[in-house]
PAZAPA-4460 file (N, C-alpha, C; in steps of 0.05 Angstrom, whole numbers, plus 32768, in hexadecimal, padded with zeros to 4 digits):
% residues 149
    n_x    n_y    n_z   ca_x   ca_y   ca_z    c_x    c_y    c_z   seq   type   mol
   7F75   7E64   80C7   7F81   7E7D   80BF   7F73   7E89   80A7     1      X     A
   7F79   7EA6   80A3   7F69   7EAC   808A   7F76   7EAD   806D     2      X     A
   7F66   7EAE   8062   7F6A   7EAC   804B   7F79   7EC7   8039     3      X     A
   7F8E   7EC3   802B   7FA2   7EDA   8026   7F92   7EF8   8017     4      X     A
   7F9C   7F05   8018   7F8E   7F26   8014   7F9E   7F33   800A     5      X     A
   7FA0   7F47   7FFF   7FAC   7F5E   7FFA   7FA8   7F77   8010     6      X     A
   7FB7   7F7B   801B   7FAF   7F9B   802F   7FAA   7FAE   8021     7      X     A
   7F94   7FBD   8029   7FA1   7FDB   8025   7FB2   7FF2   802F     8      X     A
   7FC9   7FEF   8013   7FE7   7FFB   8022   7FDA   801D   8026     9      X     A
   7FE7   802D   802E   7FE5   8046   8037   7FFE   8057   801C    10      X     A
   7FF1   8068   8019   8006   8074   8004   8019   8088   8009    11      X     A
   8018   808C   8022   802D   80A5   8029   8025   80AB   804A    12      X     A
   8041   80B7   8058   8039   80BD   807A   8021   80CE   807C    13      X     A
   8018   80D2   8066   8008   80E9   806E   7FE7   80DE   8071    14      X     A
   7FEA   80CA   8064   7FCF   80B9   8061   7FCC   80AC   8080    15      X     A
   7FEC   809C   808A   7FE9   8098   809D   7FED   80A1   80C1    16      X     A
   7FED   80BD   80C0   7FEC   80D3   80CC   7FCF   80D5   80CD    17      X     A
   7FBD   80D7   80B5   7FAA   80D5   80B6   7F9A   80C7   80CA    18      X     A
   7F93   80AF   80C3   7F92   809D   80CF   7F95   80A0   80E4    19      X     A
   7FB5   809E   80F3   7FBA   809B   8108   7FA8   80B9   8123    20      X     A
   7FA8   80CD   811A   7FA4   80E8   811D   7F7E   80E9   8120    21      X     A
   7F77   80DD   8111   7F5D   80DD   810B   7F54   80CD   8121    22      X     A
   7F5E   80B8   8122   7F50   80A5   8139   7F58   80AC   8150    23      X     A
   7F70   80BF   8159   7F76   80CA   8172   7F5C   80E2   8179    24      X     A
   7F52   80F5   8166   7F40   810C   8165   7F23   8103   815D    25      X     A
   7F1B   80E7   8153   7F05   80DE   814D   7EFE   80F0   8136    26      X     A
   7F10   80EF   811E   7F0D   8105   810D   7F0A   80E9   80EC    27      X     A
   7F00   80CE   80FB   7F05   80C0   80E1   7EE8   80B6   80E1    28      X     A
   7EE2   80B2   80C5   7EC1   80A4   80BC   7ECA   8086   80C4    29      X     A
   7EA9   8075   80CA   7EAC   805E   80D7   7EBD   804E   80B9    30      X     A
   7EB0   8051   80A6   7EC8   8044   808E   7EE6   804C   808B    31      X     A
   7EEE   805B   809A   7F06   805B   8095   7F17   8049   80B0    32      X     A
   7F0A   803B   80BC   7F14   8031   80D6   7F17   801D   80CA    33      X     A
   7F2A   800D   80BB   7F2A   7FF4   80B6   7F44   7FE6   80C8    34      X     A
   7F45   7FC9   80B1   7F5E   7FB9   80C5   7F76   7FCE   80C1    35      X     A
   7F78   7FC6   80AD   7F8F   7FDF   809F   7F99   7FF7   80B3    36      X     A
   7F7C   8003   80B6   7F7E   801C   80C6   7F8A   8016   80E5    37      X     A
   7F72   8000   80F7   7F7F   8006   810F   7FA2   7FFE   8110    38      X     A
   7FAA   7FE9   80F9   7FC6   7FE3   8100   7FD9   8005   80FA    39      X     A
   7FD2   800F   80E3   7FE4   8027   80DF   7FDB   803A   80F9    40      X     A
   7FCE   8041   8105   7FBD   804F   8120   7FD6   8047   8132    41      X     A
   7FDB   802F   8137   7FEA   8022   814F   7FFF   8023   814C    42      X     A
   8001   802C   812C   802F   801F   8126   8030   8048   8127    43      X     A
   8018   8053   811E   802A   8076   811F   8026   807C   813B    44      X     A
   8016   8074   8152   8016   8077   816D   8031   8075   817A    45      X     A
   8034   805A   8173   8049   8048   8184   806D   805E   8171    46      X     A
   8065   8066   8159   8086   8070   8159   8083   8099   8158    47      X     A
   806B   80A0   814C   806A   80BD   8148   805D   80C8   8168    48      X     A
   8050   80C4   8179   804A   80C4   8188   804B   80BA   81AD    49      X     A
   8062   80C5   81AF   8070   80B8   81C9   8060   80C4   81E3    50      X     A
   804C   80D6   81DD   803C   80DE   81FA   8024   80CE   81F1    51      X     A
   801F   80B8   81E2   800B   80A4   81F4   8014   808B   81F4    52      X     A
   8013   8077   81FC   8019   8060   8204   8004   804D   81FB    53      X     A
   8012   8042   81E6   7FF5   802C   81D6   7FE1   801E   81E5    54      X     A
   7FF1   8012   81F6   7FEE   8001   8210   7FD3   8005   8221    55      X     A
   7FDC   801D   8229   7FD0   8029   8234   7FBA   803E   8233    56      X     A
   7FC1   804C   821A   7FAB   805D   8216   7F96   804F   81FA    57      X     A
   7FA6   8042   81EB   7F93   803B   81CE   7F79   802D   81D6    58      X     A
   7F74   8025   81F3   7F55   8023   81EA   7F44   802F   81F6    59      X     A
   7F46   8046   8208   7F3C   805F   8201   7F33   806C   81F2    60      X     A
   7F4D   806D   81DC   7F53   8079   81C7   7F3B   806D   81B0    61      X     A
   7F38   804B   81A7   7F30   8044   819F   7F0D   804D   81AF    62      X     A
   7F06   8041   81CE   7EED   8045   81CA   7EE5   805B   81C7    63      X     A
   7EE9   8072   81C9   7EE2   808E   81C4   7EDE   8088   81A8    64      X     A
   7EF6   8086   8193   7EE6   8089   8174   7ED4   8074   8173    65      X     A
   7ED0   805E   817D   7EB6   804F   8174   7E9C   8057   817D    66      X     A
   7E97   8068   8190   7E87   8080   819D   7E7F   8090   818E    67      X     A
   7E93   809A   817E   7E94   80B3   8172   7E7D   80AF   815C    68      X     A
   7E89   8092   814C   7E7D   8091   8131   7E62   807B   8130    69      X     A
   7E5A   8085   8154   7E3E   8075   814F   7E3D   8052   8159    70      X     A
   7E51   804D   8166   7E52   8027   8165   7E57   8031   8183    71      X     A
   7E5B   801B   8197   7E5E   800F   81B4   7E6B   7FFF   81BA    72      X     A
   7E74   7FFD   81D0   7E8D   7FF0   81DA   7E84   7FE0   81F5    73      X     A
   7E7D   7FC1   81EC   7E70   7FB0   81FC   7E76   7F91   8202    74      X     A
   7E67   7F81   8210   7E75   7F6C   8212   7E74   7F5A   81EF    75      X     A
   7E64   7F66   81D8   7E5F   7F5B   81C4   7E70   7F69   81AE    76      X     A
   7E6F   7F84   81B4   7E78   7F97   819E   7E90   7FAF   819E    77      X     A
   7E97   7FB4   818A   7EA3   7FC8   8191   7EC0   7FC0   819A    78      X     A
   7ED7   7FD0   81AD   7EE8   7FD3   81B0   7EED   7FB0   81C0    79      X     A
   7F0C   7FAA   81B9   7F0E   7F87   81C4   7F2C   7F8F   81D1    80      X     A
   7F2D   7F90   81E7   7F46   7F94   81F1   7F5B   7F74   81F0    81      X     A
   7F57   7F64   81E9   7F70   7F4D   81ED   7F78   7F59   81C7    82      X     A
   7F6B   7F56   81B6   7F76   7F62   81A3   7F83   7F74   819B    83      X     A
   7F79   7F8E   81AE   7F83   7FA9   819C   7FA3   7F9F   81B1    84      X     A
   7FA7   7F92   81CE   7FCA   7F8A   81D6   7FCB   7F7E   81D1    85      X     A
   7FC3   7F6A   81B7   7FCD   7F56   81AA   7FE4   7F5F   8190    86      X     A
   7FD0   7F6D   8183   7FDC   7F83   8172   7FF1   7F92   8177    87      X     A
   7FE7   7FAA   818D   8006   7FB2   819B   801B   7FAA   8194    88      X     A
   8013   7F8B   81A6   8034   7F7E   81AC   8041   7F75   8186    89      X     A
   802D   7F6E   817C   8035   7F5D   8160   8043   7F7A   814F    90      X     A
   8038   7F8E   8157   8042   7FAF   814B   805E   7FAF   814F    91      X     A
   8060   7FAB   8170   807B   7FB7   817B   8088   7FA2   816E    92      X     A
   808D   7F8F   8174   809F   7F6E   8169   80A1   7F77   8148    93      X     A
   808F   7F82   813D   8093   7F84   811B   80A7   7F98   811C    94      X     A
   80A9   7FB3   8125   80B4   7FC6   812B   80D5   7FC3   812E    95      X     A
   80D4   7FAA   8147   80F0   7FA5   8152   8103   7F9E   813E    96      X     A
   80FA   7F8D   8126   8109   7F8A   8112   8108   7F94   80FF    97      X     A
   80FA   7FAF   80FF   80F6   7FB7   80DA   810C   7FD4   80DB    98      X     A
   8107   7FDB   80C5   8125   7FEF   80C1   8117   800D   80CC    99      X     A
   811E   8021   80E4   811A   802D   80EA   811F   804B   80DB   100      X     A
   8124   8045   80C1   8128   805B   80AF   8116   8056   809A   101      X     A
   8107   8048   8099   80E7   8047   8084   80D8   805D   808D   102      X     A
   80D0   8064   807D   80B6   807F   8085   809F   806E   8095   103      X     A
   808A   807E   809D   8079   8079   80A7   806D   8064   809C   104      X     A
   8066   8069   807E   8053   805B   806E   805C   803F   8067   105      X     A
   8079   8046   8060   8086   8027   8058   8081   8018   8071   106      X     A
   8085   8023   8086   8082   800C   80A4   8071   8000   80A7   107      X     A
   8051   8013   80A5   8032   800C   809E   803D   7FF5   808D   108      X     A
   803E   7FFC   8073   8034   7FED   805B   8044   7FC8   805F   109      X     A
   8065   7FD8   8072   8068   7FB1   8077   805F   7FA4   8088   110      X     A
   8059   7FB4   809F   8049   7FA6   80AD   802D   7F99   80AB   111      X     A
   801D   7FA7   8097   8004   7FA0   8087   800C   7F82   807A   112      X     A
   8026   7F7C   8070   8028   7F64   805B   8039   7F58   806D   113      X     A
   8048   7F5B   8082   804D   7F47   8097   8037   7F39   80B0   114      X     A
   803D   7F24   80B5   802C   7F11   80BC   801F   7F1E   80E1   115      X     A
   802E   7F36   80E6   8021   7F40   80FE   8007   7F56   80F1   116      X     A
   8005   7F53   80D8   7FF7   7F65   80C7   7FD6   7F58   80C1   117      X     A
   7FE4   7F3E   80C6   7FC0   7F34   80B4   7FAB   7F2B   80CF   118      X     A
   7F99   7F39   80C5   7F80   7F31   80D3   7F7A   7F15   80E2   119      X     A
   7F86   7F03   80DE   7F7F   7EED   80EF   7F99   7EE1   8103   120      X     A
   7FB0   7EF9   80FD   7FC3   7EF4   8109   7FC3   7EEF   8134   121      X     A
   7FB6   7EF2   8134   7FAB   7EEC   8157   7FAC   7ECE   815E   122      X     A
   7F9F   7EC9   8146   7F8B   7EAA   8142   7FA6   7EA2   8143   123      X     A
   7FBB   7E9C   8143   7FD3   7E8F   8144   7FDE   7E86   8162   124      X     A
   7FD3   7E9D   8176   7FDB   7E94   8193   7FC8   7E91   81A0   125      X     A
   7FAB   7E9F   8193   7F88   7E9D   81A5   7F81   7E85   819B   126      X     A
   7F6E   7E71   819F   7F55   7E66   8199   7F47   7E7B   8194   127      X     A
   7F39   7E77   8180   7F21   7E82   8174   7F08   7E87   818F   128      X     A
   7F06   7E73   81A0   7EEF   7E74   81B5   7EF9   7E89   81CA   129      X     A
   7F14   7E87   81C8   7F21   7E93   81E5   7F22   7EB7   81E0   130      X     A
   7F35   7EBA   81C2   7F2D   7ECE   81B7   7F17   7EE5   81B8   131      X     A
   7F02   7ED3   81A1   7EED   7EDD   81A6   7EDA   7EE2   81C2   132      X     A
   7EE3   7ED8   81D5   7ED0   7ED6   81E7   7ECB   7EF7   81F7   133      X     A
   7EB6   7EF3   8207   7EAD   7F18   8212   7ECE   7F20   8229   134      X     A
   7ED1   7F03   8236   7EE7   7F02   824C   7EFE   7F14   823D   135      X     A
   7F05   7F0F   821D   7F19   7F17   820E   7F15   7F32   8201   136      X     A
   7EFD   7F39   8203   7EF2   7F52   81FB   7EF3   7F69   8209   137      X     A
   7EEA   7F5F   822E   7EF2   7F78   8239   7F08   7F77   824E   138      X     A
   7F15   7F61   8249   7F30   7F68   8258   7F43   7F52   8247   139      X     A
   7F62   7F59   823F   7F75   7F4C   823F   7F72   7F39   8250   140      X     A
   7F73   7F1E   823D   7F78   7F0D   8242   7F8F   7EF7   8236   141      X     A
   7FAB   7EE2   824B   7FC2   7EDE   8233   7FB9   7EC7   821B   142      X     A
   7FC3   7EC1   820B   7FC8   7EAA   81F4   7FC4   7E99   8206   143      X     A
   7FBA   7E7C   81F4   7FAE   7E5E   81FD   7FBE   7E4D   81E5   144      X     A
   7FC8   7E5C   81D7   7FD4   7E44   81C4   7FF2   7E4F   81C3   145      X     A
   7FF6   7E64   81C2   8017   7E63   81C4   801D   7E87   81CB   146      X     A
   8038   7E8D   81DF   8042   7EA6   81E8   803A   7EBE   81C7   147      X     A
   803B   7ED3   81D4   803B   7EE9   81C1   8053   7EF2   81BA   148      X     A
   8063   7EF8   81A9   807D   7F02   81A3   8083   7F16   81BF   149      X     A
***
C-alpha cells in the first residue's frame, strides 16, 4: 500500500465544476489532470450531472481528453478501464454514506482523505500483476483478492 500523502483539497464548487466541466469539454491542461482531479471529475458527474452515466460514458469522456492534450490510449498507456469502474464504484459506496447536504467541494475534499480516495486504493482487491496488466487496461476486469464494495 502507499505511503500516506496529503491531497490536494479543492477550495470551493467552483474549482470543482472546474475540473469536472473541463474534462467533459477537454478544456483542462495535461497538469491539471491529476489523482485529485479524475476523483472530483467522477464524484461532480455522478451527482451534478444526471445525463451522463459514469459507467458508461467516463471513458469516452476520459479518452477524448487524453487525445486532446497530446497522450494515447493503448494497451500501455493512457486511459485503464478496470480502474476508472473501480473508482466509480469506490465513488458511489463513499457517496452512499456521506451527508448529502455537503457542498460539492466538502464531498471532493472527504472523499480525497477517505480511503476510496488514495491512490493505491484498488491495490486492496487487485494484485498488482492483475491490475496492472494490458487485459485490465482495455477491458474491465473483476478483483482477485477480494469483492468491490
Amino acid at each position: 500500500m502507499e505511503e500516506e500523502y496529503e491531497p490536494r483539497l479543492f477550495a470551493d464548487d467552483a474549482a470543482v465544476r472546474h475540473i469536472g466541466e473541463g474534462l467533459i469539454h477537454c478544456r483542462l491542461t495535461r497538469p491539471e489532470w491529476t489523482h485529485e482531479a479524475h476523483l472530483a471529475a467522477c464524484l461532480y458527474i455522478i451527482v451534478e450531472r444526471a445525463d451522463i452515466v459514469a459507467e458508461r460514458d467516463l471513458p469516452n469522456i476520459i479518452r477524448r481528453f487524453n487525445e486532446s492534450v497530446g497522450g494515447t490510449n493503448s494497451d500501455t498507456e493512457g486511459y485503464h478501464e478496470t480502474i476508472t469502474q473501480t473508482y466509480v464504484k469506490g465513488v458511489r459506496a463513499f457517496l452512499a454514506r456521506t451527508n448529502p447536504a455537503l457542498s460539492l467541494a466538502e464531498k471532493v475534499n472527504a472523499l480525497l482523505k477517505a480511503p476510496e480516495g488514495h491512490r493505491d486504493w484498488p491495490l486492496g482487491f487487485y494484485s498488482s500483476e492483475r491490475l496492472f496488466s494490458v487485459e485490465a487496461r482495455v477491458g474491465y476486469i473483476p478483483p482477485d483478492i477480494a469483492p468491490l464494495p
